[in-house]
C-alpha positions as CSV (number, residue, x, y, z in Angstrom):
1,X,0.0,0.0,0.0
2,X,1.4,3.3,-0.7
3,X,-0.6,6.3,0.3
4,X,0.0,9.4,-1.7
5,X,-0.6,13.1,-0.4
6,X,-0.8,16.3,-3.0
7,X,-0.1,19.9,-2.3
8,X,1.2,23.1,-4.3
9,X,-1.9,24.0,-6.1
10,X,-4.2,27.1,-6.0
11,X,-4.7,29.7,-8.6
12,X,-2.1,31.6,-10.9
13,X,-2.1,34.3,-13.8
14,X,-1.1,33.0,-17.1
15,X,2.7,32.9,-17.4
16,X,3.4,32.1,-13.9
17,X,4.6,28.9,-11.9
18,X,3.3,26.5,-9.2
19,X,5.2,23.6,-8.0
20,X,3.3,20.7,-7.0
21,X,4.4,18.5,-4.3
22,X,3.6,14.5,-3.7
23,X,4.7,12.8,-0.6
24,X,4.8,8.7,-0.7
25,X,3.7,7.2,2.9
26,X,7.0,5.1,2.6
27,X,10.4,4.7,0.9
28,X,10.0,5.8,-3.1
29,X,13.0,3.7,-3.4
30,X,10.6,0.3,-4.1
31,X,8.0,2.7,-6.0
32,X,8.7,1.4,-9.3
33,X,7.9,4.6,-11.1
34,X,5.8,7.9,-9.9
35,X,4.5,10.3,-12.0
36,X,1.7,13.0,-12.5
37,X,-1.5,13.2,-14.4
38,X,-4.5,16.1,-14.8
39,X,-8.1,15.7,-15.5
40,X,-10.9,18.4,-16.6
41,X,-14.3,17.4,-15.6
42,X,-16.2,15.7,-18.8
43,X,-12.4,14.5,-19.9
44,X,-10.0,11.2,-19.3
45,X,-7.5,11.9,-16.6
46,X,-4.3,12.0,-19.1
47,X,-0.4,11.8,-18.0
48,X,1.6,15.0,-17.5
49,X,5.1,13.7,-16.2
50,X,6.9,10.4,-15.1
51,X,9.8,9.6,-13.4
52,X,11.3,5.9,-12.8
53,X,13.0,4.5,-9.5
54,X,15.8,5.1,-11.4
55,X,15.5,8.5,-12.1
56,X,14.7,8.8,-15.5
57,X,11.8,11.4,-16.4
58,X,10.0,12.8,-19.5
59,X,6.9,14.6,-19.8
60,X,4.1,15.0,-22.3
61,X,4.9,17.5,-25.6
62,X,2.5,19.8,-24.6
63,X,4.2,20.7,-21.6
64,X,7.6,19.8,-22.8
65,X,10.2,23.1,-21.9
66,X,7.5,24.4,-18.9
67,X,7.2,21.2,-16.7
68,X,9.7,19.6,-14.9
69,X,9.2,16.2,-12.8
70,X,11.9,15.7,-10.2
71,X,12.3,13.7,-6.9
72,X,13.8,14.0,-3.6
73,X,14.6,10.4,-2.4
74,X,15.2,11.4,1.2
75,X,12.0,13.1,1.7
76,X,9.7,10.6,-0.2
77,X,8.7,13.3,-2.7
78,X,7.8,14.1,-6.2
79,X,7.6,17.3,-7.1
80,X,6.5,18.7,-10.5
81,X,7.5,22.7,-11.5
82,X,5.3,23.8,-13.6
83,X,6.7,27.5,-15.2
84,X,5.0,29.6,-18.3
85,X,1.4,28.5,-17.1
86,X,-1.6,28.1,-19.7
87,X,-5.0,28.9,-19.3
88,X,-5.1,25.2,-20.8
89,X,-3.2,23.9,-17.9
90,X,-6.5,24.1,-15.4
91,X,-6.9,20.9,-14.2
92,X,-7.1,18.7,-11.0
93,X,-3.6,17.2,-10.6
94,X,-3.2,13.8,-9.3
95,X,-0.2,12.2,-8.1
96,X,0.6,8.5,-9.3
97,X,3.0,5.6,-8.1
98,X,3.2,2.2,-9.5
99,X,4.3,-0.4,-7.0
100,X,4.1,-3.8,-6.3
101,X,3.7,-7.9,-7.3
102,X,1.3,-7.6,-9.5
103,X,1.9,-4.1,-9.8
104,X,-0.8,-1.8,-8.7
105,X,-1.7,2.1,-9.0
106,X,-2.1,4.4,-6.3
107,X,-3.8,7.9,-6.4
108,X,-3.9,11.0,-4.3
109,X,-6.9,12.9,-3.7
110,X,-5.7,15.5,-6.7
111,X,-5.0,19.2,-6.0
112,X,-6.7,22.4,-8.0
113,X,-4.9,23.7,-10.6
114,X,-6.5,27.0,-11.9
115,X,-5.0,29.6,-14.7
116,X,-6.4,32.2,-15.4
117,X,-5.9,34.4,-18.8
């Protein structure tokens, strides 16, 4: 079980930056790979940004050059910097992590992400 806790959202002027914060209940170490995804009410949740155990990272075209997915293995935290904001960027953000035999996905609660033009 991992439980997954996101913070870091709220409401920004186009052209500014949030960073998003996702803290794992326990060592992201044996999280096999963590990433970030957005949804828009009436839409699919899609994938923004991923980042393996081993550190390797890449995020969606449309957001390629603004977002940045890193992590902070000592504190158990993903963090996504999100820079040059869209009005298409509103969304609630969820945090992901993929971890265990079978391998299983685990969601936080999501966290308001609102641009404004």
């Amino acid at each position: 079980q991992v439980q997954l806790v996101e913070s870091g959202g709220g409401l920004v002027q186009a052209g500014g930056s949030l960073r998003l914060s996702c803290v794992a209940s326990r060592s992201i170490f044996s999280i096999n790979a963590m990433g970030w995804y957005r949804q828009v009410l009436g839409k699919q949740r899609e994938l923004v940004a991923a980042i393996t155990r081993t550190g390797s990272a890449n995020v969606v075209d449309s957001v390629k050059g603004r977002f940045t997915i890193t992590r902070d293995n000592a504190k158990n935290t993903v963090y996504l910097q999100m820079n040059s904001l869209k009005p298409e960027d509103t969304a609630v953000y969820y945090c992901n992590a993929k971890a265990g035999v079978p391998m299983n996905n685990y969601w936080g609660q999501g966290t308001q992400v609102t641009v404004s033009s």
